[in-house]
Short mmCIF file of the C-alpha atoms (twelve columns), coordinates in Angstrom:
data_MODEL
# 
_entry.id   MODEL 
# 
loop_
_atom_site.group_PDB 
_atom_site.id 
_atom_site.type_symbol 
_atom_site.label_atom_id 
_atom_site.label_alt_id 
_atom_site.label_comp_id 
_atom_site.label_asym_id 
_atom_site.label_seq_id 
_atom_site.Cartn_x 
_atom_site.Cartn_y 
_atom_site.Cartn_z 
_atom_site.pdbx_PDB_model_num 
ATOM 1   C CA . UNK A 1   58.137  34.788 169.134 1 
ATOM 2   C CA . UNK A 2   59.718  36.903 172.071 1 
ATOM 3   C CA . UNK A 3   61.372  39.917 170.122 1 
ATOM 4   C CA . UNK A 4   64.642  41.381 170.706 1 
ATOM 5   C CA . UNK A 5   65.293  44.466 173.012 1 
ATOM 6   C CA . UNK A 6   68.369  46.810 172.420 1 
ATOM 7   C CA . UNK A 7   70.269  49.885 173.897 1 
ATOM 8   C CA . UNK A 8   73.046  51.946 173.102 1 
ATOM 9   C CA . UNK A 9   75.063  54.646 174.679 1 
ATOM 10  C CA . UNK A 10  78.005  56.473 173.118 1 
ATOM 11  C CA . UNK A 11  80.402  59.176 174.332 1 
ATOM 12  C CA . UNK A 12  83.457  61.250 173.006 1 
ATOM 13  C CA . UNK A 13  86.350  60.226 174.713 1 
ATOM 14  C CA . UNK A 14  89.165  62.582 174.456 1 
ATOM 15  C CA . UNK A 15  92.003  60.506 173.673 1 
ATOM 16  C CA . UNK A 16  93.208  58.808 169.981 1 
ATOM 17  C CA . UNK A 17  91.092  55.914 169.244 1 
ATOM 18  C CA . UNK A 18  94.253  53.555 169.493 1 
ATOM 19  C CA . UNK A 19  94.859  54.461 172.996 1 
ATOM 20  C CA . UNK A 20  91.534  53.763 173.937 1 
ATOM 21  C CA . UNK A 21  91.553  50.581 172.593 1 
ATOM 22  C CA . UNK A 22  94.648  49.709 173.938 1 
ATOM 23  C CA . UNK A 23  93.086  50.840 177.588 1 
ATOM 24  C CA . UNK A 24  90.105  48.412 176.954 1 
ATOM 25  C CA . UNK A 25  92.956  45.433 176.043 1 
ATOM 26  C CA . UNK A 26  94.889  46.434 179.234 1 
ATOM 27  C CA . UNK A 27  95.156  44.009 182.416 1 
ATOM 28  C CA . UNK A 28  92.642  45.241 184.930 1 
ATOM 29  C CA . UNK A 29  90.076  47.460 182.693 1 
ATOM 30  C CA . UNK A 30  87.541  45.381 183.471 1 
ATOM 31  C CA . UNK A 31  87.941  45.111 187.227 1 
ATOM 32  C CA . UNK A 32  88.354  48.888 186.867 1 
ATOM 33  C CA . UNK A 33  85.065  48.898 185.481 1 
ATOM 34  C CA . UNK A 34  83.310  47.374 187.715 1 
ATOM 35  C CA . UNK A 35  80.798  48.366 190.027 1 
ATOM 36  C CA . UNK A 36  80.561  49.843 193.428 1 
ATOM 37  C CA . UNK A 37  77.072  49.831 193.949 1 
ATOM 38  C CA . UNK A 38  76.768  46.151 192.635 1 
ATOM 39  C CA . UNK A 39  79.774  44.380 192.078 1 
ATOM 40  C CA . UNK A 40  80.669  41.383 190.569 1 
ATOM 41  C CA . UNK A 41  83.341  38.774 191.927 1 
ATOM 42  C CA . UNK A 42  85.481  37.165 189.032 1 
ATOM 43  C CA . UNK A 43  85.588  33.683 189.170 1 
ATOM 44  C CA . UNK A 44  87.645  33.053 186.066 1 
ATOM 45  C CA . UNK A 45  89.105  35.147 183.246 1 
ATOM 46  C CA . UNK A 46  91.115  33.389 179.809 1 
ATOM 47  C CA . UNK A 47  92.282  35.197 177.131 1 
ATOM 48  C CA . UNK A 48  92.027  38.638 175.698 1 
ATOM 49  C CA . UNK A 49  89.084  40.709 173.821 1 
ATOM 50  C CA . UNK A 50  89.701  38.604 170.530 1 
ATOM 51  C CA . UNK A 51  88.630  35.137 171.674 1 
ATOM 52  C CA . UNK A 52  88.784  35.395 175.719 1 
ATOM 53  C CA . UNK A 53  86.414  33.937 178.078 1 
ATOM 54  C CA . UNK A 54  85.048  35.686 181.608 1 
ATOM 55  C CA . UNK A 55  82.839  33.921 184.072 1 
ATOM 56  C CA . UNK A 56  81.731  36.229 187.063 1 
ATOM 57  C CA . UNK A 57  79.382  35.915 189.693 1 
ATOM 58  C CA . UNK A 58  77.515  38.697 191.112 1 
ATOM 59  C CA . UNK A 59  74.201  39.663 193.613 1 
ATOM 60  C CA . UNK A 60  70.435  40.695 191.863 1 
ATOM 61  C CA . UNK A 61  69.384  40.715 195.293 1 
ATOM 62  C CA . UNK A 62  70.709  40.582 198.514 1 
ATOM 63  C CA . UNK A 63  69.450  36.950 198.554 1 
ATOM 64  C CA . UNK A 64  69.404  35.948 194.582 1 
ATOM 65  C CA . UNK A 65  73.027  35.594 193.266 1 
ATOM 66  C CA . UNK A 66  73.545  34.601 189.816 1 
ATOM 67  C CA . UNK A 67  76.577  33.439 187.220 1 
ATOM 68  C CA . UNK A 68  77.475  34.808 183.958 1 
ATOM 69  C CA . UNK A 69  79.702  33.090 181.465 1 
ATOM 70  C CA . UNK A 70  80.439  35.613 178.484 1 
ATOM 71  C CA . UNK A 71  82.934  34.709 175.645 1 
ATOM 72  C CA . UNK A 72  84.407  36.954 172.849 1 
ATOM 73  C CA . UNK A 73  83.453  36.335 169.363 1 
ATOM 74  C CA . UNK A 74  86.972  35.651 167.322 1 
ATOM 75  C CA . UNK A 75  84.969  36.016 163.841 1 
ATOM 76  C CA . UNK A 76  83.789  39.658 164.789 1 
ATOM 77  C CA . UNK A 77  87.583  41.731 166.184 1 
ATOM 78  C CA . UNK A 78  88.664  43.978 164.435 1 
ATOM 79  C CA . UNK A 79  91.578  45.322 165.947 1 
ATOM 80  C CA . UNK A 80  91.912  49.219 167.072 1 
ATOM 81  C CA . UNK A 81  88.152  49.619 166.333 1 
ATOM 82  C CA . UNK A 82  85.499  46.370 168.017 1 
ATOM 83  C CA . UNK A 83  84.995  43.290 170.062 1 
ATOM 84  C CA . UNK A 84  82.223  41.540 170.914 1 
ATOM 85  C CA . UNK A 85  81.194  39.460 173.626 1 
ATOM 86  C CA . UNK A 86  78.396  37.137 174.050 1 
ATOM 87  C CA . UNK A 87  76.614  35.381 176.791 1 
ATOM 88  C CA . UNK A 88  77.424  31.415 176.968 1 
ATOM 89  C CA . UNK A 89  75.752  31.073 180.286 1 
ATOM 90  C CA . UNK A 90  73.874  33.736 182.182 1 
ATOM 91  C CA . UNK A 91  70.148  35.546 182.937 1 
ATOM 92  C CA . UNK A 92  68.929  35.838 179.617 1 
ATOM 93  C CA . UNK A 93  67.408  34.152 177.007 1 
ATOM 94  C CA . UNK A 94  70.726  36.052 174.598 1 
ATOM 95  C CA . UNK A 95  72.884  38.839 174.909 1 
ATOM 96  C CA . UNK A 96  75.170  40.324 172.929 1 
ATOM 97  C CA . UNK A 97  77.611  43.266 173.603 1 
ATOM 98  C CA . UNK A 98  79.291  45.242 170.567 1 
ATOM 99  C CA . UNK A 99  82.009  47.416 171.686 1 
ATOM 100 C CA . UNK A 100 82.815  50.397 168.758 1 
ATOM 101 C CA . UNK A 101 85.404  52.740 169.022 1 
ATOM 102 C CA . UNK A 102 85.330  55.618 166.497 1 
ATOM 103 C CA . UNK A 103 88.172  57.660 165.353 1 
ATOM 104 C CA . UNK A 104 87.327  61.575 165.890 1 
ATOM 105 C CA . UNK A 105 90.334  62.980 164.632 1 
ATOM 106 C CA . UNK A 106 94.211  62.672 165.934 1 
ATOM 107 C CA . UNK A 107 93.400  63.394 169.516 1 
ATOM 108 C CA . UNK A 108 89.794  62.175 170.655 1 
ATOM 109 C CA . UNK A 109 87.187  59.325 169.841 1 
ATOM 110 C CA . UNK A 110 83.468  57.938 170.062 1 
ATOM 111 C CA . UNK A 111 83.303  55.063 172.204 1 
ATOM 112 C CA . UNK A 112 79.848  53.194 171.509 1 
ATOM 113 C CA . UNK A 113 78.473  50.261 173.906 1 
ATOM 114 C CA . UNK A 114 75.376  48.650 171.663 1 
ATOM 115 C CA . UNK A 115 73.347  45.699 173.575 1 
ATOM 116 C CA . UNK A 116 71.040  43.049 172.126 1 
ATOM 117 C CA . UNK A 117 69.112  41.493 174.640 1 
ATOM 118 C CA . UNK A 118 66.235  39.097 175.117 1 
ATOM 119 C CA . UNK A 119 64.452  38.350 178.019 1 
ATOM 120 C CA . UNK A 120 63.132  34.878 179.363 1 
ATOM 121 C CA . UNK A 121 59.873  36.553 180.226 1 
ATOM 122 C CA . UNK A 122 56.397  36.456 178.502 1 
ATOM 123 C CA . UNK A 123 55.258  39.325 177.079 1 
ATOM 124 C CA . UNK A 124 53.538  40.987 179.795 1 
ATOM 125 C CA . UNK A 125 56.776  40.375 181.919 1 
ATOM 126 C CA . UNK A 126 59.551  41.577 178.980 1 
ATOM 127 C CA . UNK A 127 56.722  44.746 178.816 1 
ATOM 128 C CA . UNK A 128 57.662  45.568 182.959 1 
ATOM 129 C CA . UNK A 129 60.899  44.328 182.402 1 
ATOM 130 C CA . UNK A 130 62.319  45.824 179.620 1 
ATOM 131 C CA . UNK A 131 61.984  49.412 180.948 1 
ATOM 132 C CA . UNK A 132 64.219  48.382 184.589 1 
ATOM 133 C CA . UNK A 133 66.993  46.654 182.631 1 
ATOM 134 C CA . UNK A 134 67.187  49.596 180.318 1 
ATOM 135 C CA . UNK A 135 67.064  52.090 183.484 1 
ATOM 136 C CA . UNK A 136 70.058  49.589 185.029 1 
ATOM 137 C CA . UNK A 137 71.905  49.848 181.542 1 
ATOM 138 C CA . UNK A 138 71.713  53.658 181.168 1 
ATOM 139 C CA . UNK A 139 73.224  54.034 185.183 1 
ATOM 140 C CA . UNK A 140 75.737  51.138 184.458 1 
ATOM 141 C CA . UNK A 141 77.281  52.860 181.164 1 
ATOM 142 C CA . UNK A 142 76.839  56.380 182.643 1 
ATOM 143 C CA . UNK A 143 79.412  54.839 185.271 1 
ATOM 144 C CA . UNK A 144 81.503  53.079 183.074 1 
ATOM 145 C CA . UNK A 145 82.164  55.708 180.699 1 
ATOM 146 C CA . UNK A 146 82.607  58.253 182.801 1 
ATOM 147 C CA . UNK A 147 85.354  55.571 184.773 1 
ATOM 148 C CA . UNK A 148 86.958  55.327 180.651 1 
ATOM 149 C CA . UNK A 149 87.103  59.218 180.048 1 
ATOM 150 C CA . UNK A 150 88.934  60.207 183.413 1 
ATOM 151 C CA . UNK A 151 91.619  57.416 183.554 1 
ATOM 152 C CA . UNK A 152 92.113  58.282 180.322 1 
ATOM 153 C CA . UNK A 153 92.459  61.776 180.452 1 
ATOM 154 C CA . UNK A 154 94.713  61.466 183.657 1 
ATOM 155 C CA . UNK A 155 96.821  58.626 182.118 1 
ATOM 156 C CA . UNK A 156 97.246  60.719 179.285 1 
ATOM 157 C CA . UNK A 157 98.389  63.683 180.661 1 
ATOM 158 C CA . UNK A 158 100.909 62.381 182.656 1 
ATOM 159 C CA . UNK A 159 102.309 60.508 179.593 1 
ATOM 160 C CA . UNK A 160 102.809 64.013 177.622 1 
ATOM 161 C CA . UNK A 161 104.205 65.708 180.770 1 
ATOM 162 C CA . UNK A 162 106.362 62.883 181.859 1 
ATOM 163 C CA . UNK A 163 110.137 62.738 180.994 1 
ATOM 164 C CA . UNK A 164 110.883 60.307 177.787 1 
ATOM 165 C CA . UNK A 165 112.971 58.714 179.788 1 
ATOM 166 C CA . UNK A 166 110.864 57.686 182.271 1 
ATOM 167 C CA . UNK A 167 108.986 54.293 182.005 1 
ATOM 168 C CA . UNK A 168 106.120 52.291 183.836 1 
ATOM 169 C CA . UNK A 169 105.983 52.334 187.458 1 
ATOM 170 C CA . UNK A 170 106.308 49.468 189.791 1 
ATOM 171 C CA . UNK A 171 103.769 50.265 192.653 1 
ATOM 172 C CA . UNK A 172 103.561 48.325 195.878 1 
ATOM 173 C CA . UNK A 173 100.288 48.357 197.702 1 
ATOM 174 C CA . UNK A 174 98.738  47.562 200.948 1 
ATOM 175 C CA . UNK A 175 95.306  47.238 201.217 1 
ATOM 176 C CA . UNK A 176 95.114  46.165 197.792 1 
ATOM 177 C CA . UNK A 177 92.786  44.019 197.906 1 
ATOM 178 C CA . UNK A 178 90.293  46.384 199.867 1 
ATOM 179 C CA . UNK A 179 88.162  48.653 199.207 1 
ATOM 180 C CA . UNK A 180 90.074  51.001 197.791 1 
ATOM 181 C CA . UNK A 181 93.454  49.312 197.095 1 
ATOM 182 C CA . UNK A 182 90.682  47.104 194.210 1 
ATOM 183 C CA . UNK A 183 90.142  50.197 192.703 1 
ATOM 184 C CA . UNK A 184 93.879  51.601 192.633 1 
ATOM 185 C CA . UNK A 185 95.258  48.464 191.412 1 
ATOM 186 C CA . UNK A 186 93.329  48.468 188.013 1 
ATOM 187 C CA . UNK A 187 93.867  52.063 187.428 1 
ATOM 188 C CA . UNK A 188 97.419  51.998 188.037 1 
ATOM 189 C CA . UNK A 189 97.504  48.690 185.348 1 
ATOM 190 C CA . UNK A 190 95.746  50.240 182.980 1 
ATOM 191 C CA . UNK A 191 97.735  52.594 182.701 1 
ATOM 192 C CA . UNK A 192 100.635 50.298 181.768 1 
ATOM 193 C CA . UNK A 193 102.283 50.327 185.208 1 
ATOM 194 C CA . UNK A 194 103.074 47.221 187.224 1 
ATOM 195 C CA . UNK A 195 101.810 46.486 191.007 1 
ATOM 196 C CA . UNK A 196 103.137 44.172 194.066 1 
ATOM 197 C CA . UNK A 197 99.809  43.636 196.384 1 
ATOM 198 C CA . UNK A 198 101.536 43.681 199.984 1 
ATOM 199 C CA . UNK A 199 99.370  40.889 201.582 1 
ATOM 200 C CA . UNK A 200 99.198  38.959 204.926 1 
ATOM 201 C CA . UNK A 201 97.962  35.513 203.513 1 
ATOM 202 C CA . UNK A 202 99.185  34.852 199.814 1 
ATOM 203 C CA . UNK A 203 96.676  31.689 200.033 1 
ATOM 204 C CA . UNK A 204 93.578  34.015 200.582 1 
ATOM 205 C CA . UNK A 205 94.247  35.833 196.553 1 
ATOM 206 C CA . UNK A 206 91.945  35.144 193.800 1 
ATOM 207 C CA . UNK A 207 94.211  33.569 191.452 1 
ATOM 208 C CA . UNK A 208 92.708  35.966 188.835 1 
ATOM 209 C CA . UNK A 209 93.830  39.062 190.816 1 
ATOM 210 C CA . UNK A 210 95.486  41.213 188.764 1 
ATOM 211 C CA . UNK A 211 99.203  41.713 189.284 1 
ATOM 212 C CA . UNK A 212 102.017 40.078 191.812 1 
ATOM 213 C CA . UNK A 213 101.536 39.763 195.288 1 
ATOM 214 C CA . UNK A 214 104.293 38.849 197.955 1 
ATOM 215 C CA . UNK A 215 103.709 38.255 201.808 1 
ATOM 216 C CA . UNK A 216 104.673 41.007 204.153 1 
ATOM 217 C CA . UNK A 217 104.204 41.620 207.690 1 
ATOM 218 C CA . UNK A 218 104.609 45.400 208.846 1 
ATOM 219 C CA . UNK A 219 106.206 44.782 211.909 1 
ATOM 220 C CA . UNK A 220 108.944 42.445 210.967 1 
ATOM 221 C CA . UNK A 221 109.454 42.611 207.156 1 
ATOM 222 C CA . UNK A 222 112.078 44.909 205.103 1 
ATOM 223 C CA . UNK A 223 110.703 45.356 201.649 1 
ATOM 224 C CA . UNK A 224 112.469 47.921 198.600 1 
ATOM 225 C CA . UNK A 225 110.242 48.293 196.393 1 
ATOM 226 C CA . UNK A 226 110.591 51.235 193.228 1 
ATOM 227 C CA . UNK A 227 107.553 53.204 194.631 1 
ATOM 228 C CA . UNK A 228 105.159 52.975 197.800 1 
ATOM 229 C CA . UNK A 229 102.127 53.619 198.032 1 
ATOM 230 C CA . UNK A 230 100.078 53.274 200.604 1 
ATOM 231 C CA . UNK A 231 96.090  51.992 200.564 1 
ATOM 232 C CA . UNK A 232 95.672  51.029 203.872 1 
ATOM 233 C CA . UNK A 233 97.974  49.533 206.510 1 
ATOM 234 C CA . UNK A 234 100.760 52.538 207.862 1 
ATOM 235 C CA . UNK A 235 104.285 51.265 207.733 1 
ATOM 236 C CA . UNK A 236 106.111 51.579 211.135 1 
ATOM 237 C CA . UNK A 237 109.081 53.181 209.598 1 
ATOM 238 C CA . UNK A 238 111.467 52.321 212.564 1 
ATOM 239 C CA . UNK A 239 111.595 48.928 211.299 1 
ATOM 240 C CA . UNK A 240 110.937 48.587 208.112 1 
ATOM 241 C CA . UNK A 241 113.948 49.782 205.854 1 
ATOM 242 C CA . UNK A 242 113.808 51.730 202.181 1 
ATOM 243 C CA . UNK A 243 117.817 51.888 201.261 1 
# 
């Protein structure tokens, strides 16, 4: 019988418990949290953190690249407090993900990340194995929740600053597919504001990219957009017109 391996990692996220949930149900927190170091590429994404399905693709080695189909479990949502998600398709022999969040009061929360795992190893190999996937999950959710607790905090600071009359942004981007436009766009979403990617080639965009894009050539287009900001190419502003 090959036994079952497990990790957990928790931290206090200082934010209500509803609006971290909400940020976990938002368009774009998972792009946001993926990452840098070894990214994935999202080959298809359905549904939400009820009963959604994600398929990704991503590199073990610079030479091995494998696919991961993981579907949330319906039977186990609870809204404002878990989801789960389970691997249909992928590198092990099972894995499950339960994601808790924790009221801690009216103004902060525990956000818990629990993994069951097993491994499609022997027992000599799960013994070697077992202690590099756990090193891999401590460094992923270090990342991750670090990524949760300063979007959040900056997200929720502007939102008690900001006037009540003002609503979400509409950002447009260049770059936003690059390097760092992919990591502006899902902040900006999560934090309930729209984006227009400024692109080149509309035929070259994932069709799971997250927002609207629209084709635009610096030198010739005009473009009025609510708010600009820029992630990569400069706008020549002799010939390209903001009324």
């Amino acid at each position: 019988m090959i036994l079952m391996e497990y990790y957990s990692y928790c931290s206090k996220i200082d934010v209500p418990s509803t609006d971290l949930f909400r940020w976990h149900a938002s368009e774009g927190a998972l792009e946001r949290l993926n990452l840098p170091w070894q990214p994935f590429n999202l080959i298809n994404k359905k549904g939400g953190l009820r009963d959604g399905k994600v398929e990704i693709s991503m590199h073990v080695t610079p030479l091995v690249q494998i696919r991961w189909l993981i579907e949330h479990l319906d039977a186990e949502y609870v809204e404002g407090k878990r989801f789960v998600d389970v691997q249909v398709k992928g590198p092990f022999s099972y894995w499950k993900q339960i994601h808790i969040i924790i009221p801690n009061g009216n103004s902060s929360s525990f956000l818990e990340d629990s993994i069951e795992y097993r491994l499609p190893v022997g027992k000599l190999g799960r013994i070697v194995a077992h202690k590099i996937i756990n090193n891999k999950l401590e460094e992923m959710f270090q990342y991750r929740h670090r990524i949760v607790k300063q979007d959040n905090h900056i997200h929720n600071t502007i939102n008690k600053n900001k006037n009540e009359n003002n609503g979400p942004l509409t950002v447009a981007i260049t770059g936003s597919t690059g390097f760092i436009g992919s990591s502006l766009v899902p902040f900006l979403t999560t934090g309930g504001h729209r984006t227009i990617g400024l692109v080149r080639q509309t035929s070259k965009i994932n069709t799971n990219a997250i927002g609207r894009f629209v084709k635009w050539e610096p030198n010739e287009s005009s473009l009025n957009p609510f708010e600009l900001l820029l992630a990569g190419t400069p706008i020549p502003s002799e010939k390209t017109q903001f009324p």
